[in-house]
N, CA, C and O atoms as a Tripos MOL2 file, in Angstrom:
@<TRIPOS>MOLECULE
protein
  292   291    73     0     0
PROTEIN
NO_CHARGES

@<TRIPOS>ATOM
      1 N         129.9620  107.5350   62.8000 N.3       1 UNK1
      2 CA        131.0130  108.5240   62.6620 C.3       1 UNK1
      3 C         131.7590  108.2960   61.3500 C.2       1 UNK1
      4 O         131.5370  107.2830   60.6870 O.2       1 UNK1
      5 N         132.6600  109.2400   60.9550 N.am      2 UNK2
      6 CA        132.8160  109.3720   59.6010 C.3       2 UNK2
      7 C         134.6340  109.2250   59.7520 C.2       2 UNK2
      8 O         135.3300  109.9870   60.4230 O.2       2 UNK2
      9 N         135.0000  108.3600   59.1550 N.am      3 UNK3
     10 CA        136.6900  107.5030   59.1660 C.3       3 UNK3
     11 C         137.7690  108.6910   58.9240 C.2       3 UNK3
     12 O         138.8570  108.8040   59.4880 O.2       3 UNK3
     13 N         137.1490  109.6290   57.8550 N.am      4 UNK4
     14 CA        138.3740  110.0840   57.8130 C.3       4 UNK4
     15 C         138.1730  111.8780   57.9700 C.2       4 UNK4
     16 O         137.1040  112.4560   57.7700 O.2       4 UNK4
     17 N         139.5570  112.5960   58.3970 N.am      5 UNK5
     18 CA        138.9160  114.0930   59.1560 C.3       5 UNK5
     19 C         138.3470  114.5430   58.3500 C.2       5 UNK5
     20 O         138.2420  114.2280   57.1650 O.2       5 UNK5
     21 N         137.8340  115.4960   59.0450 N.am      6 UNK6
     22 CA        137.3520  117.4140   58.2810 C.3       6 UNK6
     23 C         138.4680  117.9190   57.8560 C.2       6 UNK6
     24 O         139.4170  117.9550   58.6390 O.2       6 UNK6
     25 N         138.5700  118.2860   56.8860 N.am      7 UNK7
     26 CA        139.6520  119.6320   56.3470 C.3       7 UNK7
     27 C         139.3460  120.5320   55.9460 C.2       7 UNK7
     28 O         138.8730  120.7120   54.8240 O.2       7 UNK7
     29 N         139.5860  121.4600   56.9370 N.am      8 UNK8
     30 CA        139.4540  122.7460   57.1550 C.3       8 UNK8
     31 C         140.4420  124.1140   56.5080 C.2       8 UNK8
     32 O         141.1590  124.7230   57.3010 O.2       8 UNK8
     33 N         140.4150  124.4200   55.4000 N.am      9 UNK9
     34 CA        142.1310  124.7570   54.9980 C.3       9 UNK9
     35 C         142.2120  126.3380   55.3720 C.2       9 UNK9
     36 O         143.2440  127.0050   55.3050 O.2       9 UNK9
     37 N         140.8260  126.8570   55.8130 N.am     10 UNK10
     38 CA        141.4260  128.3190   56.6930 C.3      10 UNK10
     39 C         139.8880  128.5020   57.8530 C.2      10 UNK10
     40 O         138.7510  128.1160   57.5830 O.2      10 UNK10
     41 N         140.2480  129.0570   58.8730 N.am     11 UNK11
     42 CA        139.5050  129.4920   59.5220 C.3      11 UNK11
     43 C         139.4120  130.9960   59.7150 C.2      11 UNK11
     44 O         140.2950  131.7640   60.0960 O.2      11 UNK11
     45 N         138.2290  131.2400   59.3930 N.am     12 UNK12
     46 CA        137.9720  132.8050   59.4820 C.3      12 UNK12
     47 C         137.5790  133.5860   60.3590 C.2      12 UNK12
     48 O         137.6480  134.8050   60.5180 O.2      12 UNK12
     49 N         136.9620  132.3700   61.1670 N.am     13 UNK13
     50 CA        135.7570  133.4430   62.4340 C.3      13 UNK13
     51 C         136.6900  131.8160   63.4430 C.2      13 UNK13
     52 O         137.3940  130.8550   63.1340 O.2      13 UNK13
     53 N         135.9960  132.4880   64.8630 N.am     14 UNK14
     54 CA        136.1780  131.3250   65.8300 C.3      14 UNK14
     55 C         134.7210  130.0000   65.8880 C.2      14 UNK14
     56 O         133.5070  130.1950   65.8250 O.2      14 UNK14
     57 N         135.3770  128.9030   66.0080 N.am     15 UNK15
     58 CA        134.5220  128.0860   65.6660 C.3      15 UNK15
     59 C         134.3290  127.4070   66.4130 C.2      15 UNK15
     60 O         135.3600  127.3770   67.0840 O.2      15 UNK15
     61 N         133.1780  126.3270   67.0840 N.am     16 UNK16
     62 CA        132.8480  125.4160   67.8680 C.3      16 UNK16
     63 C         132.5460  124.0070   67.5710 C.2      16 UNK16
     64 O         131.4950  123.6840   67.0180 O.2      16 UNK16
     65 N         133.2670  123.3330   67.8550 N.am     17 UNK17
     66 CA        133.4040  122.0270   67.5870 C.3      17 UNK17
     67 C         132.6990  121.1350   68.8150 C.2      17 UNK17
     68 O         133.0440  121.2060   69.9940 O.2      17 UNK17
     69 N         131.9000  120.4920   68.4140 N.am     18 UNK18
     70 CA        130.6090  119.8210   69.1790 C.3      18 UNK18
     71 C         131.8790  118.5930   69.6550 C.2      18 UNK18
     72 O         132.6220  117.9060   68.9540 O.2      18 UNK18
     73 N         131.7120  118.7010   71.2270 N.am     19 UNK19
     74 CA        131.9740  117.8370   72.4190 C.3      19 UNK19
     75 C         131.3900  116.3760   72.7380 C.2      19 UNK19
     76 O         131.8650  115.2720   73.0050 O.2      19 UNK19
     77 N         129.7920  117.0780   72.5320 N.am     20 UNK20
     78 CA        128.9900  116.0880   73.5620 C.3      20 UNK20
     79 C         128.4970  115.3610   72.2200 C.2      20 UNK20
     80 O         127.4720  114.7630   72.5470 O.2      20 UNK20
     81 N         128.7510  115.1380   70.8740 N.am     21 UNK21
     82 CA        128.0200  114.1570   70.0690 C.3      21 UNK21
     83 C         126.4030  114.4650   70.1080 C.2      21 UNK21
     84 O         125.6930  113.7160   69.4380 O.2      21 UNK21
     85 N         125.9960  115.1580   70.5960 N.am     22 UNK22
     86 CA        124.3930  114.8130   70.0320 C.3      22 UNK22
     87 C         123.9700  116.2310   69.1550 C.2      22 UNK22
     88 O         122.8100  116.4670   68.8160 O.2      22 UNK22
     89 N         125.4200  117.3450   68.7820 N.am     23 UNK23
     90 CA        124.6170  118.3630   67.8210 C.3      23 UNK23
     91 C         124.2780  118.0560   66.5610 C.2      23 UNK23
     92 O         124.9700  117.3700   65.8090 O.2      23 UNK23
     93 N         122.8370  118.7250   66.1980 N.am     24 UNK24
     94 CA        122.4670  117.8470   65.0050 C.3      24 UNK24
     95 C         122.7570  118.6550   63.4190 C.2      24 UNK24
     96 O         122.0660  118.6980   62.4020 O.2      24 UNK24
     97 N         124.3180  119.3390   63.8130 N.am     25 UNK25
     98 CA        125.0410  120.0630   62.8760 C.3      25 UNK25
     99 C         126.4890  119.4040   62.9380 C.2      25 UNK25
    100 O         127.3960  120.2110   62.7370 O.2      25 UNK25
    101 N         126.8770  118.0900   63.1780 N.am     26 UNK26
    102 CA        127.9520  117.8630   63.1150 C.3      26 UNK26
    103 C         128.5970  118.0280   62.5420 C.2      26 UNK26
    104 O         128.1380  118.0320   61.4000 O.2      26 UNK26
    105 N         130.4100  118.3600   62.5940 N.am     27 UNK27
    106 CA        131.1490  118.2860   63.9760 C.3      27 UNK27
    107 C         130.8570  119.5430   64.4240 C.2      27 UNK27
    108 O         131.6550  119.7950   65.3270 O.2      27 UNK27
    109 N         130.0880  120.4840   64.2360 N.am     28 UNK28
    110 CA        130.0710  121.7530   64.4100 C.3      28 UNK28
    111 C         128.7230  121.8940   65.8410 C.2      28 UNK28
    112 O         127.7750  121.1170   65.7300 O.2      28 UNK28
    113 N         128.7250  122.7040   66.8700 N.am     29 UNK29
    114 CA        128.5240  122.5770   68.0470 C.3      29 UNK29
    115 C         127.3450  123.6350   67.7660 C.2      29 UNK29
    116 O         127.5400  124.7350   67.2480 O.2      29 UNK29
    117 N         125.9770  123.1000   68.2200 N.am     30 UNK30
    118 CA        124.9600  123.8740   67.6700 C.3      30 UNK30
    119 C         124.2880  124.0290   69.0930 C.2      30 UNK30
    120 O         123.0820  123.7890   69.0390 O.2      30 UNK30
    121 N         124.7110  124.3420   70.2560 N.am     31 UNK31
    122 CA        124.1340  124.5370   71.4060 C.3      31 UNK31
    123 C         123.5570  123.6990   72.5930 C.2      31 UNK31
    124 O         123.2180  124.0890   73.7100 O.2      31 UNK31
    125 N         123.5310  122.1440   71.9230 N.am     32 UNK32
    126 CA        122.6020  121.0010   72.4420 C.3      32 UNK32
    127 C         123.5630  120.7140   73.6250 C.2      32 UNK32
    128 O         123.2990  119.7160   74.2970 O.2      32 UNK32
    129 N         124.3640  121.2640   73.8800 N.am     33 UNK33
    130 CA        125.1900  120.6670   75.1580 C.3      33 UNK33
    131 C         124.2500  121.7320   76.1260 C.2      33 UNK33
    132 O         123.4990  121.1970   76.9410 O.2      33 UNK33
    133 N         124.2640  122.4130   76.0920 N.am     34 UNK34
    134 CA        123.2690  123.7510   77.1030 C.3      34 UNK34
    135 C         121.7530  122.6780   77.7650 C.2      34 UNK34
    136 O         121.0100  123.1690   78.6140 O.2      34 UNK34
    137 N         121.5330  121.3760   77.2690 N.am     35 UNK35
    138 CA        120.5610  121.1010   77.8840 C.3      35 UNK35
    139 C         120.8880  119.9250   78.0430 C.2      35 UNK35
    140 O         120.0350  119.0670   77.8180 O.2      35 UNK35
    141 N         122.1520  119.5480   78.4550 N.am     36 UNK36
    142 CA        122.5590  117.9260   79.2550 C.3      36 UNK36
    143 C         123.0530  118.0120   80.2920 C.2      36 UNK36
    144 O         123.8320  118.9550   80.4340 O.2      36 UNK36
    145 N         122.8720  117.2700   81.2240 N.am     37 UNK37
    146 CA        123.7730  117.5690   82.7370 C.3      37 UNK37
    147 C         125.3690  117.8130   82.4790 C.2      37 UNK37
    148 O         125.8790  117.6890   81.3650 O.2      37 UNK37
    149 N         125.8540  118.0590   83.2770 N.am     38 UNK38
    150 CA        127.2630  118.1280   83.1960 C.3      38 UNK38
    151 C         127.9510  119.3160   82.7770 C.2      38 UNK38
    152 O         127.3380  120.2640   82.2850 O.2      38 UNK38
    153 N         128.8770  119.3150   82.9030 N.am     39 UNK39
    154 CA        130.1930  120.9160   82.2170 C.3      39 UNK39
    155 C         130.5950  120.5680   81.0540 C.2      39 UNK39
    156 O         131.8150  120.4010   81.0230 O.2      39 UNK39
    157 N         129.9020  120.3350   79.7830 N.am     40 UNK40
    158 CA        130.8100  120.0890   78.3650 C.3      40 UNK40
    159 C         130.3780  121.2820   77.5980 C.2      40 UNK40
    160 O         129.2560  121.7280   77.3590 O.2      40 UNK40
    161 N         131.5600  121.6770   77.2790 N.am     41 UNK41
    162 CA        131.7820  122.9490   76.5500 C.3      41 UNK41
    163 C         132.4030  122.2920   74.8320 C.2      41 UNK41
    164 O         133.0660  121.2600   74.7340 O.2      41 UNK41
    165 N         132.1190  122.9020   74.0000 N.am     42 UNK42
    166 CA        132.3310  122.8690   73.2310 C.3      42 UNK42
    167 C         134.0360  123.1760   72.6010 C.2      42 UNK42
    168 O         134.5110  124.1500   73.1850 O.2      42 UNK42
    169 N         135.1650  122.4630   71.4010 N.am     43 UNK43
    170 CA        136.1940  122.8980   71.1230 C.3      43 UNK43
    171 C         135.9580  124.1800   71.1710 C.2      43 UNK43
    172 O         134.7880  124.4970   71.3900 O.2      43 UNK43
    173 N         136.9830  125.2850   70.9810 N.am     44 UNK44
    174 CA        136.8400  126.4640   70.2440 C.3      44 UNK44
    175 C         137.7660  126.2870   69.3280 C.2      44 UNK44
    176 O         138.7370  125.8120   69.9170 O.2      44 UNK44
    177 N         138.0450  126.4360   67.9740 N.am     45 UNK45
    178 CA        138.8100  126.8440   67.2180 C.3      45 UNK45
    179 C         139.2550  128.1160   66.8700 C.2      45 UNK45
    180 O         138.4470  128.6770   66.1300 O.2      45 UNK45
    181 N         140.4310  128.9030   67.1800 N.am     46 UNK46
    182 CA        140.8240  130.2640   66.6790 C.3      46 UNK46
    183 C         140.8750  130.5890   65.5120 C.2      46 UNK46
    184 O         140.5560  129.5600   64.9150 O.2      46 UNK46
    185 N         141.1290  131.5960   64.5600 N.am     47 UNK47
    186 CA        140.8640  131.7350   63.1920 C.3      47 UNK47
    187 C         142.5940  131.6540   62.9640 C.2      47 UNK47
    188 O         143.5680  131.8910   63.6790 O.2      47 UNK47
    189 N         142.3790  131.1700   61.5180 N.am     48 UNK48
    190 CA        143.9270  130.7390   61.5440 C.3      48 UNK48
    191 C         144.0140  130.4670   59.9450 C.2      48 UNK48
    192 O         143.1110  129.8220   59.4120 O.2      48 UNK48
    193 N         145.4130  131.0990   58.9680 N.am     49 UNK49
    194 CA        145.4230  130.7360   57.7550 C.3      49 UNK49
    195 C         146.0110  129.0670   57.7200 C.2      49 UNK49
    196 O         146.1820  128.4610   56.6630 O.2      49 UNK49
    197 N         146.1590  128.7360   58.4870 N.am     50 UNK50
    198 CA        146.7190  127.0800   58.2290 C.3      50 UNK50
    199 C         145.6090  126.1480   57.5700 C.2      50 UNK50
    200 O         144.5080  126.5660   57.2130 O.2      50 UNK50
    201 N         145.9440  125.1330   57.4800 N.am     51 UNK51
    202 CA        145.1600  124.0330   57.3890 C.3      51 UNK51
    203 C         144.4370  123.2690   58.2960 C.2      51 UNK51
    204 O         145.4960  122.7330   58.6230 O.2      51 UNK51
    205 N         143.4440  122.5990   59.1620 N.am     52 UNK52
    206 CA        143.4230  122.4600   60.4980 C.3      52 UNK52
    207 C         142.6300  120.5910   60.0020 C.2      52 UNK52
    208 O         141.9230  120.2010   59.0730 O.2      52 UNK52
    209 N         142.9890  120.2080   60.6960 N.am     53 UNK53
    210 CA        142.2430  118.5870   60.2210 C.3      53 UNK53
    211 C         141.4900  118.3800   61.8530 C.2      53 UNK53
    212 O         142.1180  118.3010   62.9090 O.2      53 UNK53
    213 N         140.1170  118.3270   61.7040 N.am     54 UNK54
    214 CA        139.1610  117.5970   62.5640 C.3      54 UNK54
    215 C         139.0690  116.1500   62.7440 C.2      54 UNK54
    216 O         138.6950  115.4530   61.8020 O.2      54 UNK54
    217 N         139.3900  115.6180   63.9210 N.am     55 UNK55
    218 CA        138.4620  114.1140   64.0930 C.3      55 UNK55
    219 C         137.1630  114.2590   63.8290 C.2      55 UNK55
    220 O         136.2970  115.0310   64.2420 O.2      55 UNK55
    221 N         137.1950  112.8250   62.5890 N.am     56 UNK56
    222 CA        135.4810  112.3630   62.7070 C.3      56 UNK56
    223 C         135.5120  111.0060   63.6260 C.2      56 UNK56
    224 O         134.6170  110.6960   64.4110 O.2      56 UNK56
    225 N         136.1340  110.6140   63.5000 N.am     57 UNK57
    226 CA        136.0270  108.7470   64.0420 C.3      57 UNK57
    227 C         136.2650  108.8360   65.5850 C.2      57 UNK57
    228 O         136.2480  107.8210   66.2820 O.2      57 UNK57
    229 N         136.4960  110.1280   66.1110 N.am     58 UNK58
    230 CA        136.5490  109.5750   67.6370 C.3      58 UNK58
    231 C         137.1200  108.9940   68.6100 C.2      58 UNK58
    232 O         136.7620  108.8350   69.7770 O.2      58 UNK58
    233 N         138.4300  108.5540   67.8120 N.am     59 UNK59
    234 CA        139.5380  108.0550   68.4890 C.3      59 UNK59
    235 C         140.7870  108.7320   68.6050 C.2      59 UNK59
    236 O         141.8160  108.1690   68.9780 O.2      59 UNK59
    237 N         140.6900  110.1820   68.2230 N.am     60 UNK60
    238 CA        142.1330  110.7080   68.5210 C.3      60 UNK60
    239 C         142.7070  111.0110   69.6090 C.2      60 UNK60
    240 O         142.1300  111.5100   70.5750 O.2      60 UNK60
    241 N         144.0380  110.7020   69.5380 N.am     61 UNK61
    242 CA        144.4500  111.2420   71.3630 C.3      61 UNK61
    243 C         144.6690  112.8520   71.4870 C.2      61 UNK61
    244 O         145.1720  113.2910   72.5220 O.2      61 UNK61
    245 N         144.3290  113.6510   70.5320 N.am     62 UNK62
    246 CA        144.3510  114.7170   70.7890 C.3      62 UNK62
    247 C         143.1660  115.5490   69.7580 C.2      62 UNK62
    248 O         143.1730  116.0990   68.6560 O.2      62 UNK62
    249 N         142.1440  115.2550   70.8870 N.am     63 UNK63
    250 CA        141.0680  116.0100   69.9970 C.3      63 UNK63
    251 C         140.8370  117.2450   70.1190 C.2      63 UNK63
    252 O         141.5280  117.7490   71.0040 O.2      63 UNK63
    253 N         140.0050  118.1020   69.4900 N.am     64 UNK64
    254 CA        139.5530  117.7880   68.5480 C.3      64 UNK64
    255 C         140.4670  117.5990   66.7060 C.2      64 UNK64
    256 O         140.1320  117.6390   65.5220 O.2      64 UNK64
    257 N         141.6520  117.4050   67.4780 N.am     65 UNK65
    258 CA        142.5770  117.2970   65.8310 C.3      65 UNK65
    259 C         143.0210  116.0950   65.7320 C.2      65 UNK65
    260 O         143.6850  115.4740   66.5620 O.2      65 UNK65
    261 N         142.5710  115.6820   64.4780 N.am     66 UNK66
    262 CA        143.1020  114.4210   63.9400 C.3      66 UNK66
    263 C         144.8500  114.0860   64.4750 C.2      66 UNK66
    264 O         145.8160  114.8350   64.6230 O.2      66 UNK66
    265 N         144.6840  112.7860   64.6340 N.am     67 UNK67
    266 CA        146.1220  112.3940   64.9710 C.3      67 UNK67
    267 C         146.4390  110.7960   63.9530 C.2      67 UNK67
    268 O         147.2950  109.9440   64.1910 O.2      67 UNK67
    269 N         145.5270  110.8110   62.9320 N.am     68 UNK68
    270 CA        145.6780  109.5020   62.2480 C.3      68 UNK68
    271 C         145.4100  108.2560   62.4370 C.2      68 UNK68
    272 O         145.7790  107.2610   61.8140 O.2      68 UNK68
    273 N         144.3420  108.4440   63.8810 N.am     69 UNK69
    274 CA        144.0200  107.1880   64.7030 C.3      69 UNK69
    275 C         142.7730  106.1200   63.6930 C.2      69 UNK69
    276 O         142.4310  104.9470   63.8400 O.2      69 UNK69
    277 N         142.4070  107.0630   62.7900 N.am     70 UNK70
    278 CA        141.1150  106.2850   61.9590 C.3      70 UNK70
    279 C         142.0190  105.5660   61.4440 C.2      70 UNK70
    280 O         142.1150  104.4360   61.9210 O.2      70 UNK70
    281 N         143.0270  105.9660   60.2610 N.am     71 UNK71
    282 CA        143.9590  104.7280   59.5390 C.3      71 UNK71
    283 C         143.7320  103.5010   60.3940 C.2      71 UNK71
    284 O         143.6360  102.5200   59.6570 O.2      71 UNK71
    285 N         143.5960  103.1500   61.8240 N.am     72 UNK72
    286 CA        143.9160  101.5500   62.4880 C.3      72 UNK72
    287 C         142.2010  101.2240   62.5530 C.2      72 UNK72
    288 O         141.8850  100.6380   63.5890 O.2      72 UNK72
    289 N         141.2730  101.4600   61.7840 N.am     73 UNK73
    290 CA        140.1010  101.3990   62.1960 C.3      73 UNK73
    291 C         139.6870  100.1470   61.1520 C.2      73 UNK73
    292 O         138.5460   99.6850   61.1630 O.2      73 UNK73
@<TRIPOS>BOND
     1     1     2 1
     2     2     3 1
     3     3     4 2
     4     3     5 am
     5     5     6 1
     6     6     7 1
     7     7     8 2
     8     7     9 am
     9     9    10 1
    10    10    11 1
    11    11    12 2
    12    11    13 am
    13    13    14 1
    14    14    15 1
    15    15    16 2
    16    15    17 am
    17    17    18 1
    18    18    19 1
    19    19    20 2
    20    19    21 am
    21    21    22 1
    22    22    23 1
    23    23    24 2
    24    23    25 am
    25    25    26 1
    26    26    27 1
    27    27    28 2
    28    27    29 am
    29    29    30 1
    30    30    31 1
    31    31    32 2
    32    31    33 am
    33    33    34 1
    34    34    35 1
    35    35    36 2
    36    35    37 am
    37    37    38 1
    38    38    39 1
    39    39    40 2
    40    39    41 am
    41    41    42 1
    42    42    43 1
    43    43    44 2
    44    43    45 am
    45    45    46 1
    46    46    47 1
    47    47    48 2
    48    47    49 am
    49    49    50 1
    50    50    51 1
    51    51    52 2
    52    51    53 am
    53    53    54 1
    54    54    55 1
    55    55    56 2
    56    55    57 am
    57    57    58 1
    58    58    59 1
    59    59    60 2
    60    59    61 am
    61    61    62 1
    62    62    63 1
    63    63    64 2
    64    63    65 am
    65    65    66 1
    66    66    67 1
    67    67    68 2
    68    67    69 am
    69    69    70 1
    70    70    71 1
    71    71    72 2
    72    71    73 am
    73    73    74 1
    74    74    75 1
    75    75    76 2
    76    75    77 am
    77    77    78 1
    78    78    79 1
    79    79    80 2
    80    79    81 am
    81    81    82 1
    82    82    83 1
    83    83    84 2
    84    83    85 am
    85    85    86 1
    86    86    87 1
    87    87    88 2
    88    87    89 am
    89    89    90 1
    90    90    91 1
    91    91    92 2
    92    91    93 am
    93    93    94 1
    94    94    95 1
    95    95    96 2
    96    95    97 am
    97    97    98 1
    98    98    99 1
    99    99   100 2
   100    99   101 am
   101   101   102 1
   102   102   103 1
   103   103   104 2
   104   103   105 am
   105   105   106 1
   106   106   107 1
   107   107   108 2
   108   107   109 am
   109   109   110 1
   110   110   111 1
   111   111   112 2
   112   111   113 am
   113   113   114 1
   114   114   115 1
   115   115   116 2
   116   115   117 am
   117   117   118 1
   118   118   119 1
   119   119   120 2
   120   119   121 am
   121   121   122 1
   122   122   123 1
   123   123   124 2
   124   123   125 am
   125   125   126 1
   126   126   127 1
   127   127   128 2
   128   127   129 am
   129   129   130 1
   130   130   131 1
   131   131   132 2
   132   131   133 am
   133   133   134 1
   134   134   135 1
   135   135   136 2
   136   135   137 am
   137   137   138 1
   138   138   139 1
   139   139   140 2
   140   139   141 am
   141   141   142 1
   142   142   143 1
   143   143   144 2
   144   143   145 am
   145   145   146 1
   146   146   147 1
   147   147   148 2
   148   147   149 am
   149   149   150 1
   150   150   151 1
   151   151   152 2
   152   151   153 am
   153   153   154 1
   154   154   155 1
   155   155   156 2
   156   155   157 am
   157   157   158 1
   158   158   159 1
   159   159   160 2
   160   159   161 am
   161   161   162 1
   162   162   163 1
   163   163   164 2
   164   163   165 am
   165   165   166 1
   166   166   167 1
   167   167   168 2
   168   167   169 am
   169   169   170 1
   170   170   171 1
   171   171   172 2
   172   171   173 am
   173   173   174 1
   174   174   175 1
   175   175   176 2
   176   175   177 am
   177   177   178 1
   178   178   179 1
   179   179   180 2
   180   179   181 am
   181   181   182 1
   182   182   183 1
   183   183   184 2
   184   183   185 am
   185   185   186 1
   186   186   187 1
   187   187   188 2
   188   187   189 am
   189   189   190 1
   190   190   191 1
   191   191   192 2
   192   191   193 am
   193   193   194 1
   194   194   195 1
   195   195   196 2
   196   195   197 am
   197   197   198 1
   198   198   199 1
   199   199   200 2
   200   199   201 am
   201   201   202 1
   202   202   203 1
   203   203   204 2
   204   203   205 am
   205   205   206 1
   206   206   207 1
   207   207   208 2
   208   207   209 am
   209   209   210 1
   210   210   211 1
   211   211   212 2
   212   211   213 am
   213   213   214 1
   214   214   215 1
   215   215   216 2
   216   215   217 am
   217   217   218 1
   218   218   219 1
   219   219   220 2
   220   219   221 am
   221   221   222 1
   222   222   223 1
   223   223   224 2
   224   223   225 am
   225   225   226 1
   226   226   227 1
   227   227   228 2
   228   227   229 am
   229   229   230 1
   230   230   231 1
   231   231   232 2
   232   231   233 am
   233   233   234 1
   234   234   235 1
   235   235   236 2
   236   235   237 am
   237   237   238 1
   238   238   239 1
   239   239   240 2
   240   239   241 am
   241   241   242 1
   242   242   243 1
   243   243   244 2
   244   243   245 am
   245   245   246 1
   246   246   247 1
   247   247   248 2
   248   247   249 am
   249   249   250 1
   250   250   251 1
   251   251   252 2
   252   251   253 am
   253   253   254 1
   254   254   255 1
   255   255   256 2
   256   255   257 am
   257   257   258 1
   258   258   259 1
   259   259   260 2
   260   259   261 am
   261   261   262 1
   262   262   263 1
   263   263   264 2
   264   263   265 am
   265   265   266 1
   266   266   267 1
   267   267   268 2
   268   267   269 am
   269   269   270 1
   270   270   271 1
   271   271   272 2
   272   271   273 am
   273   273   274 1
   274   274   275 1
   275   275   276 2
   276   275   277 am
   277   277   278 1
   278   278   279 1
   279   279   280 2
   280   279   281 am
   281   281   282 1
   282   282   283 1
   283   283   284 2
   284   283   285 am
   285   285   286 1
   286   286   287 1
   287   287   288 2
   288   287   289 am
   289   289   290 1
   290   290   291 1
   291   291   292 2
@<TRIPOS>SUBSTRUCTURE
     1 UNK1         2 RESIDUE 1 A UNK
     2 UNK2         6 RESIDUE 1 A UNK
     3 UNK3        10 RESIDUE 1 A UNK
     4 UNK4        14 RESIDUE 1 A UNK
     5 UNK5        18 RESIDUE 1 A UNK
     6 UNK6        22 RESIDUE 1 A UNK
     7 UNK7        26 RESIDUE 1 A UNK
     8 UNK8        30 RESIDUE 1 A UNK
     9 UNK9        34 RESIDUE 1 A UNK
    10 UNK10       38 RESIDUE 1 A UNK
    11 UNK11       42 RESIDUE 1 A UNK
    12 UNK12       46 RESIDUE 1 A UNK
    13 UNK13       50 RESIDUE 1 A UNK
    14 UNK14       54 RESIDUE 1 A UNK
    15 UNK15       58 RESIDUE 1 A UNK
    16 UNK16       62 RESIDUE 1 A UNK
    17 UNK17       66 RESIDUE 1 A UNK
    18 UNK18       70 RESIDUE 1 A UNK
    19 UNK19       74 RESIDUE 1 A UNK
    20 UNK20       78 RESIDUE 1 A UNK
    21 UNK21       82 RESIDUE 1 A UNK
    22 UNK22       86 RESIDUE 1 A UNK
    23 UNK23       90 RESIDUE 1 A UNK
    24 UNK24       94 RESIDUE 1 A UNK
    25 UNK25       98 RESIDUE 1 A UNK
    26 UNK26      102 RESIDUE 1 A UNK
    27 UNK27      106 RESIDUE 1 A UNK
    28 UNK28      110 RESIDUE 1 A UNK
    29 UNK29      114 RESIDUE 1 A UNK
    30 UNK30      118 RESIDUE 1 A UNK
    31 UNK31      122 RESIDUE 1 A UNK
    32 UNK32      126 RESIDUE 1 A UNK
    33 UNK33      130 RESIDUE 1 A UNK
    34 UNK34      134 RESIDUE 1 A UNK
    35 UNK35      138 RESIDUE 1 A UNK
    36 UNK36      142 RESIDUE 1 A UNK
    37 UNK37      146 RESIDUE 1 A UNK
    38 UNK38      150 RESIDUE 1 A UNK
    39 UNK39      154 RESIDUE 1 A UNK
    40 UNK40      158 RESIDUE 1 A UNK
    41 UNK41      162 RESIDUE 1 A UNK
    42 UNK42      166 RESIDUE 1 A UNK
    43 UNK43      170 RESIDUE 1 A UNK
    44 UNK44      174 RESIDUE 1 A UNK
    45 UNK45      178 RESIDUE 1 A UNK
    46 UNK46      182 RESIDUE 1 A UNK
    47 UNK47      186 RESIDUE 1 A UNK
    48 UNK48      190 RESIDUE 1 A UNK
    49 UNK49      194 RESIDUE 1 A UNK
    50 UNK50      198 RESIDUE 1 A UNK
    51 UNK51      202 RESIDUE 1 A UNK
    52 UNK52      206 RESIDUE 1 A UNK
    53 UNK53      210 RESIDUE 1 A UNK
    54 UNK54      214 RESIDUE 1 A UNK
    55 UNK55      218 RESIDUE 1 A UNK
    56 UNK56      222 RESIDUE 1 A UNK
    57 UNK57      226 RESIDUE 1 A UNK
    58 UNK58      230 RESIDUE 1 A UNK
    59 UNK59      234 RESIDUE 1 A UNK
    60 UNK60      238 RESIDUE 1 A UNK
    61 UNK61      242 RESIDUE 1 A UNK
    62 UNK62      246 RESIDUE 1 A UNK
    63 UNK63      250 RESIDUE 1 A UNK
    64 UNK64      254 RESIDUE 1 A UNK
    65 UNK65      258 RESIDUE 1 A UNK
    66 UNK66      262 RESIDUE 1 A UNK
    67 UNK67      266 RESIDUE 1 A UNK
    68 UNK68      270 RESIDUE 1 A UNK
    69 UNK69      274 RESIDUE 1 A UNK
    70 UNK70      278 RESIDUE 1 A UNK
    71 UNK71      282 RESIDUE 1 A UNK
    72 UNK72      286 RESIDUE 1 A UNK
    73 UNK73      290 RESIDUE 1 A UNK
């Protein structure tokens, strides 16, 4: 995994942010959850002129948005 976020500085369309770790378009959610057991759905992201920061490292307490948890890594 990759230490520090995605920055995203506008979103245009709605977007999917991969849950289950095994899409092989990361962080971006390319369907591979559709063939693992279980209910994991993918983030959705709304379209939005802000700035939006993604976890890469996997430790945020509020994912899928960075909360600065890589800095203690």
């Amino acid at each position: 995994m990759k230490k520090e976020p995605l920055v995203l500085n506008e979103i245009k369309e709605t977007t999917y942010i991969c849950k289950c770790g095994k899409s092989k378009n990361m962080p971006y959610c390319d369907g591979t959850h559709k063939t693992l057991s279980g209910d994991i759905n993918p983030f959705v992201l709304k379209p939005t002129s802000e700035t939006v920061y993604i976890c890469q490292c996997g430790k945020s307490k509020n994912l899928p948005y960075c909360d600065g948890s890589h800095k203690n890594l």
